[in-house]
N, C-alpha and C positions, 0 to 999 in steps of 0.2 A: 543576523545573517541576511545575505542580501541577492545570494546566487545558488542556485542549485546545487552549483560546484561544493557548496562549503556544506551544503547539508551532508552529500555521500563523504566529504572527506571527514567528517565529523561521526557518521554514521558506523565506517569503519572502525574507530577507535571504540566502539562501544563494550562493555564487557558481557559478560552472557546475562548477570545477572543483572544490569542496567537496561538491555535488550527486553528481556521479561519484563519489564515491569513499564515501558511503553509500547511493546508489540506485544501483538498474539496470533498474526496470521491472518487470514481472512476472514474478514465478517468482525460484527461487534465484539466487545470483550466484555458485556454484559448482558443481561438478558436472554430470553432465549433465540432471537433473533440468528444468532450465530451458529445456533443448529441448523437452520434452515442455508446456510450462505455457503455452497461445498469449495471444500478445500482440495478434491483431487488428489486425494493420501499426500498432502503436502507440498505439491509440485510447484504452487506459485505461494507457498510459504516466504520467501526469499522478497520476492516484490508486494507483498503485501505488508511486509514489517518494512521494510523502506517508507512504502508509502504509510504508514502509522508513526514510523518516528517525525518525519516531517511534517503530518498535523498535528503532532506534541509537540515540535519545537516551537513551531506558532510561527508568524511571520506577515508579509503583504497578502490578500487575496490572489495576487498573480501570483505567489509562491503555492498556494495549494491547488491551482491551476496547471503550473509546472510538477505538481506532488501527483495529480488524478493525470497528467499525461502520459510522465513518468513509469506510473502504475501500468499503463497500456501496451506502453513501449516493452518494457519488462516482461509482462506478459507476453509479447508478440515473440521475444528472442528466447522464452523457454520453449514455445513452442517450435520453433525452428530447429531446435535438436530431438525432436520427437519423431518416431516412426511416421511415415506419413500417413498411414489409419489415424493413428492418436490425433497430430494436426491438423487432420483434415476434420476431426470429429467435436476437436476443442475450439477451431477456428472461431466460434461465436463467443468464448469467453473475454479474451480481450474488451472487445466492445460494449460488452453487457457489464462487465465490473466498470468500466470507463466511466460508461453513462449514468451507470447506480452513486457512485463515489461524485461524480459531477453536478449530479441534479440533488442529491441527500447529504453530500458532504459540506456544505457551506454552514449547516446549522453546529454541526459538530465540529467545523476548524475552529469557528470564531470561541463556541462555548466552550468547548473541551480540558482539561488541565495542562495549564503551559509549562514548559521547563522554567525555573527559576533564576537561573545562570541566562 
């Protein structure tokens, strides 16, 4: 795949239990590391399996660049439907998952298990 575009339209079609078995939400899907990485009772569940399918599908470096953007942007428009307390109080998440996934993610795009297809 060679455009963003084809990763979400691909992403779509995925089935629940295809979903499970390369997302889990935010933070690692190993270790304990993932306890420590909050999920926000799920709120940015939704962009956080986006951006893990598309460092499973594998790709250019500028694709998981567009994957950690991606991630940001998503972030950015859940919060835009939240009270403005919650927005105002989450405002730093965006950028702080960005920069985690930007600066630690290159070791796990390249290594990580790729789709086969």
């Amino acid at each position: 795949m060679n455009n963003l575009f084809e990763y979400l339209d691909e992403y779509k079609l995925l089935t629940p239990k295809e979903l499970a078995y390369v997302a889990n939400g935010c933070g690692p899907k190993f270790g304990t590391l993932g306890d420590w990485v909050p999920d926000f009772n799920g709120l940015y569940t939704p962009a956080c399996n986006l951006h893990d399918w598309i460092y499973w599908s594998g790709g250019p470096d500028s694709m998981r660049d567009l994957a950690d953007l991606n991630l940001k942007s998503d972030m950015e428009k859940i919060n835009t439907g939240l009270s403005w307390w919650k927005r105002w109080s989450l405002a730093w998440a965006p950028r702080v998952y960005y920069w985690v996934v930007s600066y630690f993610g290159a070791p796990v795009y390249s290594s990580s298990e790729k789709r086969k297809t």
